[in-house]
C-alpha positions as CSV (number, residue, x, y, z in Angstrom):
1,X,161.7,47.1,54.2
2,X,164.7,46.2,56.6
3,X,165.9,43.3,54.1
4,X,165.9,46.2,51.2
5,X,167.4,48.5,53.8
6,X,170.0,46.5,54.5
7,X,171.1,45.6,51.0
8,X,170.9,48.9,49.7
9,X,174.2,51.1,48.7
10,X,172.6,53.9,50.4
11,X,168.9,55.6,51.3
12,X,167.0,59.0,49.7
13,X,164.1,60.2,50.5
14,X,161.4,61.5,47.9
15,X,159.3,63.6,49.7
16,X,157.4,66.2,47.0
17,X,157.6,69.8,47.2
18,X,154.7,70.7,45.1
19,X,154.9,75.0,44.3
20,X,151.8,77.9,45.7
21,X,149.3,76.5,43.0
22,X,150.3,72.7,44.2
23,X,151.8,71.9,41.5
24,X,155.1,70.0,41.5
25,X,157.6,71.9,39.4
26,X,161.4,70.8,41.2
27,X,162.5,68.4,43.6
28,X,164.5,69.4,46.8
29,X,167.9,67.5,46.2
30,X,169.2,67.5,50.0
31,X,167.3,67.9,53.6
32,X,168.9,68.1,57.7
33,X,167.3,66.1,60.0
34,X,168.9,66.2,63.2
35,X,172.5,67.2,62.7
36,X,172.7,65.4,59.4
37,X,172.3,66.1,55.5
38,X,170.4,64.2,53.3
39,X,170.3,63.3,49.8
40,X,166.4,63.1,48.0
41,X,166.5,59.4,45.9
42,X,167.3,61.4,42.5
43,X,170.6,62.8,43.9
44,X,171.7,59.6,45.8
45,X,170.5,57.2,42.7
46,X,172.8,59.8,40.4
47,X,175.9,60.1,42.3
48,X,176.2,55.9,43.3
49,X,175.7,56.0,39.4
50,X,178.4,58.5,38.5
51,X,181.0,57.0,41.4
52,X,180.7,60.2,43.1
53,X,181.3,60.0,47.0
54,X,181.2,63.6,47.7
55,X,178.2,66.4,47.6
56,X,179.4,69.8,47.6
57,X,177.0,72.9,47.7
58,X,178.8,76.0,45.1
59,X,177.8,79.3,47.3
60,X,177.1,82.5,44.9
61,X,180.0,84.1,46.6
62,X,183.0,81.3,47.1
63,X,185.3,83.6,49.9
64,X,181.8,84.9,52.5
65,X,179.7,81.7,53.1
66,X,181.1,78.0,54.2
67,X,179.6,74.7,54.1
68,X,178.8,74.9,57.9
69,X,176.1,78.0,58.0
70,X,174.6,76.5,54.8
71,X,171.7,75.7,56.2
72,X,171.0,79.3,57.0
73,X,172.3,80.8,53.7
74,X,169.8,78.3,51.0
75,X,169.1,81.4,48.5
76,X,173.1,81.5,48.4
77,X,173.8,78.2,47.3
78,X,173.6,77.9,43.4
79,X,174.1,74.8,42.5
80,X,175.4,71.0,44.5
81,X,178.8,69.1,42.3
82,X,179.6,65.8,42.6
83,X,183.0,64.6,42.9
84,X,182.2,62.5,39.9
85,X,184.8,62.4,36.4
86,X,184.2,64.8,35.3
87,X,183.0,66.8,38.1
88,X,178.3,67.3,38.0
89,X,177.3,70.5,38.5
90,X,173.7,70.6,39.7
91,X,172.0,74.2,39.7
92,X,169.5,73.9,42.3
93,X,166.5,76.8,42.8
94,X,166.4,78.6,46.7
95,X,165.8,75.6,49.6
96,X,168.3,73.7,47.1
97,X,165.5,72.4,44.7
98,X,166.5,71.1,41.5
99,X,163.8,72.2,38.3
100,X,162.2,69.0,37.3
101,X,162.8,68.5,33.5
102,X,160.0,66.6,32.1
103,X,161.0,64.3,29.1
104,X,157.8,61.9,29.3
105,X,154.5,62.7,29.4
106,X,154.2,60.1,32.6
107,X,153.1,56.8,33.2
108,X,153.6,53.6,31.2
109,X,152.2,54.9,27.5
110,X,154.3,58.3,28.3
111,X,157.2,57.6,26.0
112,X,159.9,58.8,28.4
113,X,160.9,55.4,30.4
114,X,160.5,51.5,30.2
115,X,158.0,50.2,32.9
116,X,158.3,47.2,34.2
117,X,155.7,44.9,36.2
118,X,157.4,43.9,39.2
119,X,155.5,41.1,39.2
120,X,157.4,39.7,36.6
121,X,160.8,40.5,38.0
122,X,159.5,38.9,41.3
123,X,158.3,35.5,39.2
124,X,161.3,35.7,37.1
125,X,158.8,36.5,33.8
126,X,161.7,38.9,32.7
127,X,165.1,38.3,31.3
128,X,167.7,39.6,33.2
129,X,169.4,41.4,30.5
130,X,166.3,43.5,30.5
131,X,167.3,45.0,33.7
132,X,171.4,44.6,33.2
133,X,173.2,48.1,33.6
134,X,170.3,50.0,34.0
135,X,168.6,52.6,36.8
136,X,166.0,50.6,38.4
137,X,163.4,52.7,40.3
138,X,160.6,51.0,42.4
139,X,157.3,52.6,42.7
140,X,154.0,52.6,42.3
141,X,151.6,54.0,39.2
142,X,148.0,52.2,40.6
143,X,146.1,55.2,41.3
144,X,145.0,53.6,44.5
145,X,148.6,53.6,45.7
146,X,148.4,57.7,46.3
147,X,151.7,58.3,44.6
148,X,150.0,60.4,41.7
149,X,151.0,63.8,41.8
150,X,150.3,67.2,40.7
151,X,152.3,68.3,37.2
152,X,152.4,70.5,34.3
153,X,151.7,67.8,32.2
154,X,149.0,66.4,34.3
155,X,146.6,66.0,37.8
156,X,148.1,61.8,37.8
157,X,151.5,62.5,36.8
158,X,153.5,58.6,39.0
159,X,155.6,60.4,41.4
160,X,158.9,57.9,40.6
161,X,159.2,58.9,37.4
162,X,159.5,62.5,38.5
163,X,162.6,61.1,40.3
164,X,163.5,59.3,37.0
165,X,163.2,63.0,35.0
166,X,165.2,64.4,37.9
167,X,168.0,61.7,37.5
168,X,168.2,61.6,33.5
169,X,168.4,65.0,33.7
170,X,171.5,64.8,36.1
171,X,173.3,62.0,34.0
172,X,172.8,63.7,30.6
173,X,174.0,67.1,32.3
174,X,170.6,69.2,31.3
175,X,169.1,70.3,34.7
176,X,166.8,73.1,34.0
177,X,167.4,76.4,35.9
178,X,167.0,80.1,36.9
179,X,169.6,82.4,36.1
180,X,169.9,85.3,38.6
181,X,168.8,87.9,36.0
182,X,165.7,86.5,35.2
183,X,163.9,88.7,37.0
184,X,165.6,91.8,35.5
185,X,165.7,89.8,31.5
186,X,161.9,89.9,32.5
187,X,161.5,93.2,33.0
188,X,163.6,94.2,29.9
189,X,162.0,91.6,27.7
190,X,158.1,93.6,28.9
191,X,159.9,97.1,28.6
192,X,161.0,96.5,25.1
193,X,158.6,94.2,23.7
194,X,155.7,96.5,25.2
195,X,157.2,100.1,23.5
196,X,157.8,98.2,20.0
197,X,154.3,96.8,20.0
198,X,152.8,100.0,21.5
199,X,154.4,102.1,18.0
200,X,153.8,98.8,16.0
201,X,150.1,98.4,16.8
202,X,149.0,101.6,16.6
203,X,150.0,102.2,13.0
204,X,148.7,99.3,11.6
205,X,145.9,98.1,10.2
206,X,143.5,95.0,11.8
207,X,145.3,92.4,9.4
208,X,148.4,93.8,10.1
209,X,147.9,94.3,13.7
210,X,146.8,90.2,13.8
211,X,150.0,89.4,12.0
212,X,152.5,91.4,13.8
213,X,151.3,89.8,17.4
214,X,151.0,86.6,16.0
215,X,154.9,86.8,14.9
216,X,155.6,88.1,17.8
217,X,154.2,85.6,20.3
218,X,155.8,83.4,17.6
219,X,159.0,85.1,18.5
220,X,158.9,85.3,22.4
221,X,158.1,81.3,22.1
222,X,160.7,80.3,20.0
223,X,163.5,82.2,21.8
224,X,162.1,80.8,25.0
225,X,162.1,77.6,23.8
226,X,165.9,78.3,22.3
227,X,167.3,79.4,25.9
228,X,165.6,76.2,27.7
229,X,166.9,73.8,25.4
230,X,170.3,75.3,24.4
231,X,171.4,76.6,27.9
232,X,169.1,75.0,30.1
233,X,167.5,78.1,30.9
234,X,164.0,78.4,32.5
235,X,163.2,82.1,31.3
236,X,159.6,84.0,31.9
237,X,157.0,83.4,29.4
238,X,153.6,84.1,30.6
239,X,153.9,87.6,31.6
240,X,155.6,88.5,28.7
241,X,152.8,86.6,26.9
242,X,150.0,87.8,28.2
243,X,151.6,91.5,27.7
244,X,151.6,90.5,24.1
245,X,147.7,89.6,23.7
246,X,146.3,92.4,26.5
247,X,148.3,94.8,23.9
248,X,146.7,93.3,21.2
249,X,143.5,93.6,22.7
250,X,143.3,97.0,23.6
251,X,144.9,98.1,19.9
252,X,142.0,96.3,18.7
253,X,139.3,97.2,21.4
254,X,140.7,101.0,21.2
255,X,141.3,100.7,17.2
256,X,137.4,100.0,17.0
257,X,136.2,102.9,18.9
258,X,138.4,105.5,17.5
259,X,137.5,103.8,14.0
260,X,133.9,103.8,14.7
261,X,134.0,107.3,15.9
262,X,136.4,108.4,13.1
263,X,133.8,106.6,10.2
264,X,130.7,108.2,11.8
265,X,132.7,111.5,11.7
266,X,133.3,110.6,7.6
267,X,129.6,110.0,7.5
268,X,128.3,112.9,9.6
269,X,130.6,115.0,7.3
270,X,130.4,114.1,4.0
271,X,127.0,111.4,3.6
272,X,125.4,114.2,2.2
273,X,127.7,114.5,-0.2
274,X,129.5,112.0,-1.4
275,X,128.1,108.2,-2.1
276,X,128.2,105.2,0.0
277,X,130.5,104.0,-1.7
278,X,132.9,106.8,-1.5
279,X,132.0,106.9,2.0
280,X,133.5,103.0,2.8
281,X,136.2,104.5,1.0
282,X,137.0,107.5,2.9
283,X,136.3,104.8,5.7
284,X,139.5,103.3,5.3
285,X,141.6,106.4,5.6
286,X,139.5,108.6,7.6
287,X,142.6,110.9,8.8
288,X,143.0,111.5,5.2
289,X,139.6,113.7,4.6
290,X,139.1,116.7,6.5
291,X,136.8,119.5,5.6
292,X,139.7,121.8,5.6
293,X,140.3,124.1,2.5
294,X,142.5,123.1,0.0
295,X,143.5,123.6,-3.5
296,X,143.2,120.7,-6.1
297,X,141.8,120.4,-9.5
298,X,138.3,119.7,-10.1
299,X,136.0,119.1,-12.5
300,X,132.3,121.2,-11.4
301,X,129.1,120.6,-12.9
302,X,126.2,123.0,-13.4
303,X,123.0,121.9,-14.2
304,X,119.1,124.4,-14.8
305,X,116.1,122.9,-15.8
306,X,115.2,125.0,-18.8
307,X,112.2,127.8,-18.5
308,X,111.8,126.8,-15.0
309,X,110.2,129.8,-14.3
310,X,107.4,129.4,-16.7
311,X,106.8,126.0,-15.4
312,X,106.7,126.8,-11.7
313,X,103.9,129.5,-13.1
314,X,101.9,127.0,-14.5
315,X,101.7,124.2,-11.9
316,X,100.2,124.1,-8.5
317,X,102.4,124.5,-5.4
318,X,101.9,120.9,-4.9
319,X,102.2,119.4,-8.3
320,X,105.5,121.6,-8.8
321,X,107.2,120.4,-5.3
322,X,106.3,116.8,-6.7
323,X,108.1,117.6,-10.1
324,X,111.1,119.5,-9.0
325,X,111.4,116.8,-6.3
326,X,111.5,113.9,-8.8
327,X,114.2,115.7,-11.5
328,X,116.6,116.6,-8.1
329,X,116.1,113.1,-6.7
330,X,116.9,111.1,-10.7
331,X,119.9,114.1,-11.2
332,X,121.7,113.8,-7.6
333,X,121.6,109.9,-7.8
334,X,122.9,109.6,-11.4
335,X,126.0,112.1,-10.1
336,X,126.4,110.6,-6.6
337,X,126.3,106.9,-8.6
338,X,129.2,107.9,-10.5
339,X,131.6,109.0,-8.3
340,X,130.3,112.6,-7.8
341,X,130.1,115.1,-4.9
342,X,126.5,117.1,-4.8
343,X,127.3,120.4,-4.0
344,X,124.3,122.2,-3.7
345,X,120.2,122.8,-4.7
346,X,120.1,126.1,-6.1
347,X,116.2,126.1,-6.7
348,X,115.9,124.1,-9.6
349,X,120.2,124.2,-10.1
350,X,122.2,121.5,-9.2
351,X,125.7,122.0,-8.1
352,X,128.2,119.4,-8.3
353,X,132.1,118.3,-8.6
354,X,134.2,115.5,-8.8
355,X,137.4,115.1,-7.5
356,X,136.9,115.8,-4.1
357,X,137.1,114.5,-1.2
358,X,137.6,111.6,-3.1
359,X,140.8,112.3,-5.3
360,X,140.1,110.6,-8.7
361,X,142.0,110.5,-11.8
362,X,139.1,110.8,-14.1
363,X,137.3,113.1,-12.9
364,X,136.8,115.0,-15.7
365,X,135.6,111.3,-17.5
366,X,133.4,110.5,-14.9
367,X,132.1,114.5,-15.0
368,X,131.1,113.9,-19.0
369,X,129.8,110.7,-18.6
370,X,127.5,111.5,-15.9
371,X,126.5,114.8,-17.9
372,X,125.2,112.8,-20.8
373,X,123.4,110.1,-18.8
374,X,121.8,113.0,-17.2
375,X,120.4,114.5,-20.7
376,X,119.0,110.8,-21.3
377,X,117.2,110.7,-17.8
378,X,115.6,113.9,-18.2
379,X,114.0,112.6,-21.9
380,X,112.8,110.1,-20.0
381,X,111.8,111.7,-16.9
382,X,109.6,114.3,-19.7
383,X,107.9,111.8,-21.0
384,X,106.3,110.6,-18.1
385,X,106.0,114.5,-17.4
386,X,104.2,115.2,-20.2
387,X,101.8,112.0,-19.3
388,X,101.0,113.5,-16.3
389,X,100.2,116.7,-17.8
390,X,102.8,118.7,-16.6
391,X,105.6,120.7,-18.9
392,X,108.0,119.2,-20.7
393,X,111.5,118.8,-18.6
394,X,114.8,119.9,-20.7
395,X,118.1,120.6,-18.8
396,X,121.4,122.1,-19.6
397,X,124.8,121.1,-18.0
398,X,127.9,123.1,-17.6
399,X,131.2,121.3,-17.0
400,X,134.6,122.6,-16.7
401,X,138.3,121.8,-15.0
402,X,140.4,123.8,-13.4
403,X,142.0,124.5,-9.9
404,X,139.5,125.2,-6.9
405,X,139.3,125.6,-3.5
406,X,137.3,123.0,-2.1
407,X,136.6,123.0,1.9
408,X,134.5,123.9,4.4
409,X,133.7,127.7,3.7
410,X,130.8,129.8,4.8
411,X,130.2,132.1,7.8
412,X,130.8,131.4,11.7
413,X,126.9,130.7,11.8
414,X,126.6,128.4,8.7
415,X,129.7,126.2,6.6
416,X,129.7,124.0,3.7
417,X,131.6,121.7,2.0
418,X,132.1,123.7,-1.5
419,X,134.0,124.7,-4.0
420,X,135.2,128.1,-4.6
421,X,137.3,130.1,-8.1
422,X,137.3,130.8,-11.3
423,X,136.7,127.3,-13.0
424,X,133.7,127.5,-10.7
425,X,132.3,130.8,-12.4
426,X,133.2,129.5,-15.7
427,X,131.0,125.8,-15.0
428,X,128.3,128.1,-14.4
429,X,128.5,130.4,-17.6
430,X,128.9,127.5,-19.7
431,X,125.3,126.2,-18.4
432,X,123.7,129.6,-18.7
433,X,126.0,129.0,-22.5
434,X,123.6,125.9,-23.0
435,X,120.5,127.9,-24.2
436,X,121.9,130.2,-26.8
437,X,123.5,127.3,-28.4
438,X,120.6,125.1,-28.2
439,X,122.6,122.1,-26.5
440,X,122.2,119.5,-23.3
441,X,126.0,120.2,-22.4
442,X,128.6,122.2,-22.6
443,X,132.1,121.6,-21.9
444,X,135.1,123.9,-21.4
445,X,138.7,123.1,-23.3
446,X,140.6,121.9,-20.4
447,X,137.2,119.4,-19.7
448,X,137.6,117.9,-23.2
449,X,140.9,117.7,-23.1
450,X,141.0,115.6,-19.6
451,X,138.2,113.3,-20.9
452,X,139.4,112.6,-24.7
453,X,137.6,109.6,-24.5
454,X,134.4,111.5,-26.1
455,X,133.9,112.8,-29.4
456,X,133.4,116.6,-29.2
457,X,131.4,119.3,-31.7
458,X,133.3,122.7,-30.9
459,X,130.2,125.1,-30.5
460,X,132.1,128.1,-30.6
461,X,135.0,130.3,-29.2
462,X,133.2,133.1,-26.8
463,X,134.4,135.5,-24.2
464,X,131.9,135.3,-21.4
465,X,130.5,137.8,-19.0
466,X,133.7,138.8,-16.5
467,X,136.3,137.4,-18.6
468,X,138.4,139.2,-21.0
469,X,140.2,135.8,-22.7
470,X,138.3,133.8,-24.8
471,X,137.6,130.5,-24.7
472,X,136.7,127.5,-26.8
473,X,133.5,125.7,-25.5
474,X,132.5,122.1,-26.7
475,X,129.4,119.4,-26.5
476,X,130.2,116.3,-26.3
477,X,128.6,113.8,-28.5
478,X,129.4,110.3,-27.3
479,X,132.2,107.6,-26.4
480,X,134.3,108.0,-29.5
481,X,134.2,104.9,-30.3
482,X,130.7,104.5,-30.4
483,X,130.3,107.2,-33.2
484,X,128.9,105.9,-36.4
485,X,129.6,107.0,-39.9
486,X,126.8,109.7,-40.4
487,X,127.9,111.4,-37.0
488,X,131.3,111.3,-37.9
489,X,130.9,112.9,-41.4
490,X,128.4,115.2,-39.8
491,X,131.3,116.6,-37.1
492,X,133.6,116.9,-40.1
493,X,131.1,119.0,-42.3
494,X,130.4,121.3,-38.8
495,X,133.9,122.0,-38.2
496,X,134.9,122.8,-42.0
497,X,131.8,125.1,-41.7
498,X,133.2,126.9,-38.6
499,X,136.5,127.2,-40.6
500,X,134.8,128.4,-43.1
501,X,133.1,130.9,-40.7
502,X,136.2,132.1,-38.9
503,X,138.0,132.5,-42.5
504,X,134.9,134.9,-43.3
505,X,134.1,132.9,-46.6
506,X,130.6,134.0,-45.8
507,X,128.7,131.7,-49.0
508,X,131.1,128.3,-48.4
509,X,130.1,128.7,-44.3
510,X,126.3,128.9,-45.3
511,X,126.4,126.3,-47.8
512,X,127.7,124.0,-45.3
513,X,126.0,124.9,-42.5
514,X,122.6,124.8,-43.9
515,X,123.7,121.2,-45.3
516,X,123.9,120.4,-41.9
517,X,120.5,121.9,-40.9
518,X,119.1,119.4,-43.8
519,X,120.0,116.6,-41.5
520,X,119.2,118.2,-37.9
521,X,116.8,120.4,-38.8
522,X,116.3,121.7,-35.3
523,X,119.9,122.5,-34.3
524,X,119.7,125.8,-32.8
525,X,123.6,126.0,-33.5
526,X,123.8,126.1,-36.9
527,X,121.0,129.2,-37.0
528,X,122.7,131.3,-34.7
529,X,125.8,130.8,-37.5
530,X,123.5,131.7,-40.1
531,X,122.0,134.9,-38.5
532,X,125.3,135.9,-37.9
533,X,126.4,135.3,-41.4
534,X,123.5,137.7,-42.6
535,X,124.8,139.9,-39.7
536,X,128.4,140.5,-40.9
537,X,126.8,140.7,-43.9
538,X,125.3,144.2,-43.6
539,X,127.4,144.7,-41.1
540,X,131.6,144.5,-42.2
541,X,134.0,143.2,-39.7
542,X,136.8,145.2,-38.6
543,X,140.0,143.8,-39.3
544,X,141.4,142.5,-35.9
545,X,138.5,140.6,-36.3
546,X,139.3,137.1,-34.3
547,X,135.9,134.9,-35.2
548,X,135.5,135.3,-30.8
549,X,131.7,136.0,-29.5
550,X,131.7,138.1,-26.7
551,X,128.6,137.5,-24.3
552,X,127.9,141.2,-22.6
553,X,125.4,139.2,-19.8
554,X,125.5,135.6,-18.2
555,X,123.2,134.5,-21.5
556,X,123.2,136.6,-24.2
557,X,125.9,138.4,-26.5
């Protein structure tokens, strides 16, 4: 030691000054002992290095504090300048510590500095222009030697080379520091970043939610990264980060429960209704379906079991709660399976609509499809009827479109999710329509003209009970493109025999109608135009006479 002491330029010391959580984040560049200063071996190594002969503290405020009561004033000193060309300015932290500014990841594989065994510079193993023009630091890496310190990179980071960091640093002019608005940039950055991800978060969905805090942790890194390697500024990152994901969390945490909550309100409200599948639906937007009244257009479905009660007269109590049960049961799954809202049981009725709460384009498609798939269930269902001994089943379906009120309705004791005006009424006279005309279903105008993807027999134009306009009413055959030739030449001959009918050529009407009757010999449709033939017969027609059959009840004329 005394033969280095003597030959060195000048002395440093290197004591550490590790942070609360021990960690080593900045090195103290000068220290009084006694009535003199002291440079640490970064500053001293620097400044022989640059030719500079003279330290000099900068104060925050030039005119009120000199170089003599330094000692007392450390938080006012912001930085220590060389007298070097040009002049170093070192920003140092409070008790004049400089930020360390790691550029290796330490030790001899750590990619920052060339390490040499001294060894081989005592036994002359290394060229000397290996060493020529270049810092040399002596220390020690063995972790025996107890200079392995605490630092962000590491528990065994070789205390000389934090030196080494703190002197490249000082050379290349990129000394990491604080500015004295970090604290306030830090409570900006929270302020602002927490307000824009409160709105943003709340609005968005869990994809959305993921993507927006992942870009903006993206964000808050980068421009972190940006200020400490543009301007050599150390700013806040972890409270601003962990801001960020505790926002995140709760959005997500909260987002669940009021989601939950929200999707078993959907399901409390409208399971009974609706199906599943509408249900995962409604799921996604449940702020979008309330039970409050609204007007919209519908399609609404009526559907009786013909002679019900002569069945229920002729069946036990338990074999009839068996039968009604299974028809309800095959009905109200066909209706909820396509996209349909049960409405109500109305003894043997059932009461449905579609369009609601679900909105859906086609409802008036999904209404006639569901209508006819319902006629081929109940064949099927009366065969195995009719096995068990029990009465044959036969339905008839009322559809029609129109603008309803749909909504929660009822009394202050009891409400229901319903549907409420005159297209309502009309769905239901069109069932009750069914039996004169002998058909499964009957369709209203506006229905066949929302669902022109069936072929249609126009049954008649009627004026029903409580209505003064009349109306054209339809069945519906099948898909039209799924119509053969005979039904298609059959529909033609039925609608040149209503012509025929409304022009009052009595003989042409019959002619064709009973041709009809030759090939569906039990249509009750084509009879009823025959007995009114022989009707208007006998009986002449006054002359405003519009071809219109006016129904005095729900079911007869």
């Amino acid at each position: 030691m005394p033969e280095l002491q003597k030959a060195a330029i000048a002395g440093g010391f290197f004591n550490p000054s590790p942070d609360a959580d021990g960690v080593i984040r900045g090195i103290p560049l000068l220290a009084k002992y006694g009535t003199g200063y002291y440079e640490a071996l970064s500053l001293a190594t620097a400044r022989i290095a640059l030719n500079a002969s003279k330290v000099k503290p900068v104060f925050l405020q030039a005119d009120g504090i000199n170089s003599q009561s330094f000692l007392n004033n450390y938080g006012s000193i912001e930085a220590i300048k060389l007298n070097s060309t040009p002049n170093k300015r070192i920003p140092v932290e409070p008790l004049l510590t400089a930020l360390i500014h790691y550029k290796s990841k330490g030790g001899p594989n750590g990619g920052g500095f060339a390490y040499v065994s001294a060894s081989d510079v005592i036994k002359k193993h290394l060229a000397v222009d290996k060493l020529k023009e270049k810092i040399i630091l002596i220390g020690t890496t063995a972790a025996g030697l107890k200079d392995l310190r605490t630092a962000p990179l590491g528990l065994d980071y070789p205390g000389v080379e934090m030196h080494a960091n703190v002197i490249a640093s000082i050379l290349d002019g990129d000394v990491k520091q604080r500015s004295d608005s970090t604290r306030g940039f830090e409570v900006i950055q929270v302020c602002l970043i927490g307000l824009l991800l409160s709105f943003a978060l709340s609005r968005f969905k869990a994809l959305a939610a993921v993507l927006c805090t992942t870009a903006m942790l993206a964000l808050v890194i980068a421009f972190n990264y940006w200020m400490y390697q543009s301007f050599n500024l150390v700013q806040p990152l972890a409270t601003v980060l962990l801001l960020i994901v505790a926002l995140f969390v709760f959005n997500i945490t909260w987002g669940y429960l009021v989601e939950s909550r929200k999707l078993r309100g959907v399901v409390r409200r409208f399971g009974e209704y609706v199906a599943p599948e509408l249900v995962a639906v409604m799921a996604e937007e449940p702020d979008s379906y309330t039970m409050e009244g609204e007007i919209r257009e519908l399609t609404v479905m009526f559907s009786d079991v013909r002679g019900f009660t002569t069945i229920s007269e002729s069946m036990s109590a338990a074999d009839l709660r068996e039968y009604i049960n299974i028809y309800l049961t095959a009905m109200s799954e066909e209706i909820r399976g396509n996209r349909g809202t049960l409405d109500k049981y109305i003894g043997d009725c059932v009461m449905a609509f579609w369009g609601a709460p679900v909105r859906l384009e086609d409802h008036a498609r999904l209404a006639v499809a569901s209508a006819l798939k319902m006629q081929s269930i109940a064949q099927g269902l009366s065969v195995d009827f009719v096995k068990r001994g029990w009465p044959a089943l036969k339905i008839g379906v009322g559809l029609n479109t129109g603008e309803v009120r749909v909504g929660d309705m009822g009394s202050k004791i009891r409400l229901a999710y319903t549907v409420m005006g005159d297209a309502v009424n009309l769905s239901s006279r069109l069932e009750g329509i069914t039996k004169v005309y002998g058909v499964g279903v009957v369709v209203g105008e506006a229905t066949k003209n929302a669902a022109a993807e069936f072929a249609y027999r126009e049954l008649d134009r009627v004026r029903v009970k409580g209505k003064t306009r009349p109306i054209s009413i339809f069945e519906p055959v099948a898909i039209a493109t799924d119509i053969d030739d005979v039904q298609s030449a059959l529909l033609e001959l039925w609608h040149q025999a209503l012509d025929d009918f409304r022009a009052q050529q009595w003989d042409v009407a019959e002619k064709s109608f009973r041709s009809y009757l030759e090939v569906r010999a039990e249509d009750l449709a084509a009879q009823v135009f025959l007995e009114r033939i022989a009707h208007y017969r006998q009986n002449p027609l006054p002359a405003d006479w519009d071809g219109v059959a006016t129904f005095v009840s729900k079911f007869s004329e």
